[in-house]
C-alpha positions in Angstrom: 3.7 -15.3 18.4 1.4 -17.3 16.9 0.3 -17.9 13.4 -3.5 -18.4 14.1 -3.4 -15.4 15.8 -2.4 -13.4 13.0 -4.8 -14.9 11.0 -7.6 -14.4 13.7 -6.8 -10.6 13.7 -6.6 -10.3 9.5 -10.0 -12.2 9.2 -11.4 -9.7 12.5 -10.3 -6.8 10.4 -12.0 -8.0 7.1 -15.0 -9.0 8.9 -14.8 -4.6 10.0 -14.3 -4.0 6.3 -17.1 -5.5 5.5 -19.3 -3.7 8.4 -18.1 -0.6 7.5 -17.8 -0.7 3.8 -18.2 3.1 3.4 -14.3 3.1 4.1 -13.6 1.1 1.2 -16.4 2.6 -1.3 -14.6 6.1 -0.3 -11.2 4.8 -1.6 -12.5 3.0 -4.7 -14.4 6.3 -5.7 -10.9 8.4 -4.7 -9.5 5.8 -7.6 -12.1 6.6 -10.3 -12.6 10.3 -9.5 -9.0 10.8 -9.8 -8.6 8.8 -12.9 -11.1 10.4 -14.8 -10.1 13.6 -14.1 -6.6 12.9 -15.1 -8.2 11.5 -18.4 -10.2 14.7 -18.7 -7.0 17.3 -18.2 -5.3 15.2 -20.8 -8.3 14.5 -23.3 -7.1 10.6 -23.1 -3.8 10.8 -24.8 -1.0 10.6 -22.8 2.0 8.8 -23.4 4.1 6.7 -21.5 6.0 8.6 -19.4 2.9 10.5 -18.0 0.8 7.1 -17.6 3.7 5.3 -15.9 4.1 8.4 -13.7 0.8 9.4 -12.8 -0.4 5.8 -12.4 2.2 5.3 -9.1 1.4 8.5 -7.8 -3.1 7.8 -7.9 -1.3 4.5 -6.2 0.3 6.0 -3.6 -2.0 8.5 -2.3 -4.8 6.4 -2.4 -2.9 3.9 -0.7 -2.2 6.8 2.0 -5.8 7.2 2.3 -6.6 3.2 3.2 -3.5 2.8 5.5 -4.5 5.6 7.7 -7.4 3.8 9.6 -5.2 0.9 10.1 -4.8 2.0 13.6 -7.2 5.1 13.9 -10.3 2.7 14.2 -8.8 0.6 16.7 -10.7 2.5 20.2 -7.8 2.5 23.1 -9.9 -0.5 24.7 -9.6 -3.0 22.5 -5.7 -2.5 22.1 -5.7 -2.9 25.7 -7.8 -5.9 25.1 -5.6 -6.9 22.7 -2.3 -6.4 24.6 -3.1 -9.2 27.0 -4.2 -11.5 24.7 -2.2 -11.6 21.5 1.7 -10.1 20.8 3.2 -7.1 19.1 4.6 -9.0 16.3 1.5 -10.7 15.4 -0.5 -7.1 15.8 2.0 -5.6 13.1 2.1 -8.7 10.8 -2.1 -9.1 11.0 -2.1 -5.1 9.6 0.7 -5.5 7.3 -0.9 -8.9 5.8 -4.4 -7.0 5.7 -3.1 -3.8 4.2 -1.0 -5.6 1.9 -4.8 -7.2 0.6 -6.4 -4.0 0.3 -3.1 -2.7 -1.7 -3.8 -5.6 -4.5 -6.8 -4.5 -4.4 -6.7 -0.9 -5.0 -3.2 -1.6 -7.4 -5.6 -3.7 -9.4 -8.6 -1.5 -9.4 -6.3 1.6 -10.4 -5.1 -0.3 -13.2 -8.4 -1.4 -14.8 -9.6 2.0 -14.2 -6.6 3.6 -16.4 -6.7 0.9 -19.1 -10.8 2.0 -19.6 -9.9 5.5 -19.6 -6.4 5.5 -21.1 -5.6 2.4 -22.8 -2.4 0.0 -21.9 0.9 0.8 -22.5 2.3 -2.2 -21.0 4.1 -4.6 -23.0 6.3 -6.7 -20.7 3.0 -7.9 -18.1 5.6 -10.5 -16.1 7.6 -7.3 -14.9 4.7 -4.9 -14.7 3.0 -7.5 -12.3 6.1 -8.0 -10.3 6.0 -4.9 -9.9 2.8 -4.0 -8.9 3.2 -6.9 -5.8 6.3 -5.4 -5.0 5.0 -2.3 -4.8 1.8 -3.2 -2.8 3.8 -5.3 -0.3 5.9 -2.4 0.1 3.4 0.3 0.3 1.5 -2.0 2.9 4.6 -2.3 5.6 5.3 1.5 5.2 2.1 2.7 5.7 1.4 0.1 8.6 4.3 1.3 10.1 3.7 5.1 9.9 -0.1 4.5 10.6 1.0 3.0 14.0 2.7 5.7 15.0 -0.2 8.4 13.7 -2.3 6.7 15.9 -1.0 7.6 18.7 -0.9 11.0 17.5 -4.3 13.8 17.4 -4.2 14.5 13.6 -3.9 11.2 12.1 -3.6 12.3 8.4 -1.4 15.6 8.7 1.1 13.0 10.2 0.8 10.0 7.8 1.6 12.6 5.0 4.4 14.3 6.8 6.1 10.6 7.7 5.2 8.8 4.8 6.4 10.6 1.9 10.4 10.2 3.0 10.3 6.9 3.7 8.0 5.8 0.6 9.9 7.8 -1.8 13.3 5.3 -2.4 10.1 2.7 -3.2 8.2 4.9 -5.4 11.0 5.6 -7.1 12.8 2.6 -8.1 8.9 1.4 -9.1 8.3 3.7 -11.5 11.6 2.7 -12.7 11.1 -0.7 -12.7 7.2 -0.3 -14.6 9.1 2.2 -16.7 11.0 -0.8 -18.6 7.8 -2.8 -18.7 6.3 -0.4 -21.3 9.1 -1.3 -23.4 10.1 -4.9 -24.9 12.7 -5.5 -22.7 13.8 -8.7 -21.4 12.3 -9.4 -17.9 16.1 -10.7 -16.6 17.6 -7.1 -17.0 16.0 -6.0 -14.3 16.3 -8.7 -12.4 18.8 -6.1 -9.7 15.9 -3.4 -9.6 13.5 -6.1 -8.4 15.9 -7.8 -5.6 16.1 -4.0 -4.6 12.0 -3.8 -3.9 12.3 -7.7 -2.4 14.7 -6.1 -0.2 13.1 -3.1 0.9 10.2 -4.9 1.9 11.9 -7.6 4.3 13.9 -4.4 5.7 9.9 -3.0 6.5 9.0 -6.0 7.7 11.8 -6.7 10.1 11.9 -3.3 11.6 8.5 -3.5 12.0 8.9 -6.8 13.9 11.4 -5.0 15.9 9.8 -1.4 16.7 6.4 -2.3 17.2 6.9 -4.3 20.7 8.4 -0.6 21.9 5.4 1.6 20.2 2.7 -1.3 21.0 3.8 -1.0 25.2 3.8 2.7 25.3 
């Protein structure tokens, strides 16, 4: 593997993103839509515990949503065309790095959107932002993951649901923990074990993913 041919395939699926921004429009409405009407049901008080909650799970679903064409709008052709020229590993880490841009993306969006409608509560920023990297570098191997196997299934979506949700949920969890204790003044070293925990479920991702993709990618 090499590296410019990661970067090759990242920049050839930005250059898609661009071509087809209707994908991206869809997920950024998805984001609002679902924010305001959270702000509507709750008549924009909520307090912490709801906001921390209901800000991971607007994360995670919409994060669903843009992982699931990783793989779906690649035609059978070009990953044929793609199998001669390029390997596995780089394949997997092009859509992981890719994914993992359009999860900052979305992470940041979804935040902005719930301070306009629903104010702040975040005191300690240096943890809440570890967190939110973290969490998108996290989300993004995941969901690369499960989207490469949905692909090769009929009914992409039903499948990225059903897969997703067990495997995401340790993450999800120990996030809203970790984004929990940065509404409060609390030190940023106390929870320095939570966020070695996230640092190592994301290199476990990764390196399963470099390990199980060669198998998936041949058949």
């Amino acid at each position: 593997m090499r590296w410019d041919e990661v970067m090759s395939l990242v920049k050839k699926d930005l250059r898609l993103e661009f071509r087809q921004r209707w994908a991206l429009n869809g997920i950024l409405l998805y984001v609002f839509s679902t924010v305001f009407v959270t702000y509507l049901a709750f008549s924009g008080k909520m307090d912490t515990g709801p906001w921390n909650a209901l800000f991971w799970i607007i994360m995670l679903f919409a994060s669903v949503n843009a992982a699931t064409k990783s793989f779906v709008q690649e035609s059978n052709a070009r990953q044929l065309f793609y199998y001669f020229l390029v390997s596995p590993q780089a394949v997997i880490l092009a859509k992981i790095i890719y994914n993992l841009m359009l999860m900052l993306v979305i992470a940041l969006l979804c935040y902005g959107v719930f301070v306009l409608f629903m104010g702040s509560w975040v005191v300690n920023h240096s943890l809440f932002i570890a967190a939110l990297l973290l969490g998108s570098s996290g989300f993004a191997g995941i969901l690369t993951m499960v989207a490469a196997i949905a692909g090769r299934s009929g009914n992409n979506f039903a499948l990225m649901a059903v897969l997703s949700f067990p495997l995401v949920l340790p993450l999800l969890l120990t996030l809203i923990k970790v984004s929990a204790a940065s509404l409060a003044p609390t030190p940023f070293s106390d929870h320095i074990g939570n966020l070695l925990v996230l640092l190592l479920l994301n290199l476990l991702v990764v390196i399963l993913g470099w390990i199980l993709f060669p198998y998936l990618w041949r058949d």
